[in-house]
N, C-alpha and C positions, 0 to 999 in steps of 0.2 A: 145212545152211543154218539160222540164224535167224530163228525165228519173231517176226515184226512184233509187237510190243505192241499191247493190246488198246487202243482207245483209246473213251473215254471224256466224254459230254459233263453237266458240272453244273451246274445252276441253284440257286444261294443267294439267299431269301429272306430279308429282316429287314421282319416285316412291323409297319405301325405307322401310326396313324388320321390322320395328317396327311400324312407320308411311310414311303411302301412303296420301300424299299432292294432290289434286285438284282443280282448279280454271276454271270457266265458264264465258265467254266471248262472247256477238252478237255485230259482227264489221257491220256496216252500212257505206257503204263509207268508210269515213278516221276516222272515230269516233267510240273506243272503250266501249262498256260498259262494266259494271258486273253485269255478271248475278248470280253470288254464289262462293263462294268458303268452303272450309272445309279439314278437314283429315279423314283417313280411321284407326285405332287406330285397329294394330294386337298384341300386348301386349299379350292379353289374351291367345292367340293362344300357346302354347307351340312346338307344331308341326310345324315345315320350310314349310311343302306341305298344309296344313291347313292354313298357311297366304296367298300364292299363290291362292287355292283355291279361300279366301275372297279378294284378288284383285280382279284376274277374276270375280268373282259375282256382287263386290262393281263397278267394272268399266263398266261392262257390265249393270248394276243397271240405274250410271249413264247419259250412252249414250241413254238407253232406254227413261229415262225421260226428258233429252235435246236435244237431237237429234240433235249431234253435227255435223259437216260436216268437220271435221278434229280436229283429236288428234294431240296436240302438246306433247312430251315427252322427259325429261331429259336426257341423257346418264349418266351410270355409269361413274365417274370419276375415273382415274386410281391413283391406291394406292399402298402402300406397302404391304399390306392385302389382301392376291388371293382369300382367303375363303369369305370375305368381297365382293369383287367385285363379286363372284359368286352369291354369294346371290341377289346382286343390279342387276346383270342382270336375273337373273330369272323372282327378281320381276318387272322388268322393262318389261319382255318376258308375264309374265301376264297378264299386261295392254296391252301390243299389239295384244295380243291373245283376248281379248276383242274387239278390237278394228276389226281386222282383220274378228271376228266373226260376225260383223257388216257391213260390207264394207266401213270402217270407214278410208280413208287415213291417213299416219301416218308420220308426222317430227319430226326428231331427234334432239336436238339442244344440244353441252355439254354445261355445265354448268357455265361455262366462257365466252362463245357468249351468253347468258341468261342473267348473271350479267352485261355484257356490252350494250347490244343492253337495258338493264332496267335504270340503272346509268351512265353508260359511263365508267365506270371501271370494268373488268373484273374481279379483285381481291374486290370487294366489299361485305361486310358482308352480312348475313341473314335481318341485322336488317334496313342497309342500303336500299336493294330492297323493304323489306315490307315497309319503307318510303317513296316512291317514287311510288311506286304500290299505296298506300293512295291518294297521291299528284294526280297523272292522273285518275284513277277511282274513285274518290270522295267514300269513304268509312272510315267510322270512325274505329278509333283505337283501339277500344271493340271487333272489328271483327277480329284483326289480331289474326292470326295463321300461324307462322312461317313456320311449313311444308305447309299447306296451300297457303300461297303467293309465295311459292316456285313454286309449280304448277299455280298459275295463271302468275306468273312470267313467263312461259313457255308458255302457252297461249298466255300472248300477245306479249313474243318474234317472235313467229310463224305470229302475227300479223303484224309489225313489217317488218321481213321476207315478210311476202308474198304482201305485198303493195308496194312494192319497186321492178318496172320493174326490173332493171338492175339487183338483186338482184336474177332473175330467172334466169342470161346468166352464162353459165362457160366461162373463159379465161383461156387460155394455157399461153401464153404471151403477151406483149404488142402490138405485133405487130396483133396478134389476136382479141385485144380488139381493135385496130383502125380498123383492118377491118372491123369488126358484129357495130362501133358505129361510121363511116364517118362522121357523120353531130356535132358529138363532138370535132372534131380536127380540129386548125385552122390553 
């Protein structure tokens, strides 16, 4: 008899001070679904620590209701803009704080291993991944929401990620990766 795949639910974060991006994922085996995506829309918020706030709520919201078994989330990408990046990591520190408050494990992935492990190009647009996110999770193009696919982008980067043995070893050098993978070397 075969053994059910184990199945898997992940929440992708793209976190960010105006709009906090989201995407929901149950991996079954090697097969992605979608389970939702959306954004967290802090506009309204005039207040820096009142958007943080509505992370942490909105994130801890959504872990409550999918009961995820790992947050996948974006890192701030590094800028010219230090006030910029503070901010992006705070809000980033929100979602983790969510997360954390959950016993929710948590991967980091920047945003360049995200566009790549989605498209194949690290340098690919927004509009690029949300096309390609379409193309694999079967999801009509009504739904897209550019912050939104960002975060599921990140989800099933993590996906991705964590299905690929080799993908869990670190290597120092080559002669380290012959050692830990003998039966690769001929």
């Amino acid at each position: 008899m075969k053994e059910k795949p184990l199945e898997r639910i992940i929440l992708g974060i793209d976190p960010g001070t105006n709009i906090t991006g989201y995407g929901v994922i149950r991996a079954s085996g090697t097969v992605p679904e979608l389970v939702t995506l959306g954004s967290i829309d802090l506009s309204k918020f005039g207040d820096h620590y009142l958007k943080l706030k509505h992370i942490f709520d909105r994130t801890l919201g959504l872990i409550d209701e999918y009961h995820p078994d790992e947050l996948a989330v974006e890192a701030p990408f590094y800028g010219k803009n230090v006030q910029s990046m503070l901010k992006l990591g705070r809000a980033q520190g929100a979602a983790i704080a969510a997360a954390l408050h959950r016993s929710v494990p948590i991967f980091e992935y920047a945003p360049r291993k995200i566009k790549m492990s989605i498209t194949g190009q690290g340098a690919a647009s927004k509009e690029q991944v949300a096309a390609m996110l379409m193309n694999i999770l079967k999801f009509r193009e009504e739904d897209i929401i550019l912050d939104a696919t960002d975060g599921l982008a990140a989800a099933l980067c993590h996906f991705y990620q964590s299905k690929n043995p080799a993908g869990d070893k670190a290597f120092n050098s080559w002669k380290d990766f012959i050692n830990k993978n003998p039966r690769r070397v001929k």
